[in-house]
N, C-alpha and C positions, 0 to 999 in steps of 0.2 A: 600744739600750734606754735609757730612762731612771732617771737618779738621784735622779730625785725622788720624790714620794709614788706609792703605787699607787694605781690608780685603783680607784675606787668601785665596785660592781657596783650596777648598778640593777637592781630587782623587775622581773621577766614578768608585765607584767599578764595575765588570765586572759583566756580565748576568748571568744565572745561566747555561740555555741552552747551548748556542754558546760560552760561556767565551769570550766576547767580548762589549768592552768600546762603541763602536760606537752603537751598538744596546741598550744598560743599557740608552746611552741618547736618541735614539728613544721612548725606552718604557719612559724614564721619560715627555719625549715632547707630547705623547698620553696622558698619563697620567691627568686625573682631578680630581678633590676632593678627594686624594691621593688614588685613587684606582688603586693599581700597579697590583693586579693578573691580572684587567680588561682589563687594557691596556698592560699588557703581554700575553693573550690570543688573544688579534685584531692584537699585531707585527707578533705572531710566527704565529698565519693563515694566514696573509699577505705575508710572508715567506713560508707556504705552497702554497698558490695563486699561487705565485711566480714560485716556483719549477714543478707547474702543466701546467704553460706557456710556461717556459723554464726549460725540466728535466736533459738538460747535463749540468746546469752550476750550480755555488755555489751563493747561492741566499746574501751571506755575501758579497761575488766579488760584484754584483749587487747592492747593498745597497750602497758598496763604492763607484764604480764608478757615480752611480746617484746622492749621498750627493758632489762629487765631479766636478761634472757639476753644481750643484745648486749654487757653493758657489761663493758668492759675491768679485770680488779682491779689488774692493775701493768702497768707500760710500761717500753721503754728512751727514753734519751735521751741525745742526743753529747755527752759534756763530752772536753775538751782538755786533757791532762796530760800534761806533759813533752814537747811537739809531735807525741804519739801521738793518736787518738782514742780513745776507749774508748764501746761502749754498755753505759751503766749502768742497770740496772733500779729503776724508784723503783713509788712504790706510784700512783694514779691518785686524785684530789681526786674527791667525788660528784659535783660540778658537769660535772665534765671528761669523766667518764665517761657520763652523762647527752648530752652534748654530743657525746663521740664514737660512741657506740648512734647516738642521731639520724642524724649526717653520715654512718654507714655503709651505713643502712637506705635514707635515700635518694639516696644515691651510685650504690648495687647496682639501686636501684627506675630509677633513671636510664637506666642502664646496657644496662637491659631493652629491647633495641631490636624494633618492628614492635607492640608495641602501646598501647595510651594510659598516662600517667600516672598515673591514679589507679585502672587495674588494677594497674598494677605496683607501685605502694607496697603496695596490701592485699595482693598476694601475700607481697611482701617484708616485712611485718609479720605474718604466716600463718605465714610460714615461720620466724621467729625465734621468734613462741612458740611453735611446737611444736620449737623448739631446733636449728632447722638452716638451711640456705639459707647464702647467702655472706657475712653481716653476723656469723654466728657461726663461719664460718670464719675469717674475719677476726679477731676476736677469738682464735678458737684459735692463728695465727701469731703475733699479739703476745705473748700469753702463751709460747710456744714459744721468741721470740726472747729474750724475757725470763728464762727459763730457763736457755735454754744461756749470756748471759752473767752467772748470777750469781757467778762470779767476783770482776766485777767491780762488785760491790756496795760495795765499802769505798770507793771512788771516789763515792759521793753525799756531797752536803753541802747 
């Protein structure tokens, strides 16, 4: 790691479609081998998915409240004390949290093997806002893990 300054975070510019930051980091987190049309064509059909599931609501509301079920309030992390490890539970930055909602939802969406992509993200986002599905399971074992060692809480610095 380095010792010099922390790097900068640069702004997300917003999407093209929806003008919106949260979805610019969905499509970036679909996103592999920098193919952004591609994984801009699997968010916004996932978002038509969406809209064909449930047509009175705004599929942008739905993204939010699901990214906002997913996201992690505290975590553990390995620090090294006295050549033991310990996991120490810390609390989760917004950014990070925001960051790991995303990487969970389309991890699980991944995951979903036999049928296309951009079914399985809008399930997987279906399924988080209505508070369930594997992205809030997940969430539930972090928390869990964080739990059982808060013990070892006095180990954060």
């Amino acid at each position: 790691m380095s010792r010099r300054r922390q790097a900068t975070r640069r702004p997300v510019p917003k999407d093209g479609k929806f003008s919106n930051v949260l979805v610019s980091r969905l499509v970036n987190t679909v996103m592999t081998s920098g193919k952004k049309s591609t994984a801009q064509r699997i968010v916004y059909s996932a978002f038509d998915r969406i809209v064909e599931k449930n047509p009175a609501t705004n599929p942008l509301d739905i993204l939010q409240r699901a990214v906002d079920n997913a996201k992690p309030r505290i975590e553990t992390k390995a620090r090294r004390v006295g050549g033991a490890t310990y996991q120490v539970p810390l609390e989760v930055s917004a950014d990070r949290q925001a960051a790991l909602a995303l990487r969970w939802i389309v991890n699980f969406a991944d995951a979903r093997k036999g049928i296309p992509m951009n079914e399985a993200l809008a399930a997987e986002i279906l399924e988080a806002y209505q508070g369930q599905g594997n992205a809030i399971r997940k969430r539930d074992d972090v928390h869990k893990m964080a739990q059982a060692n808060k013990a070892f809480a006095h180990f954060r610095w």
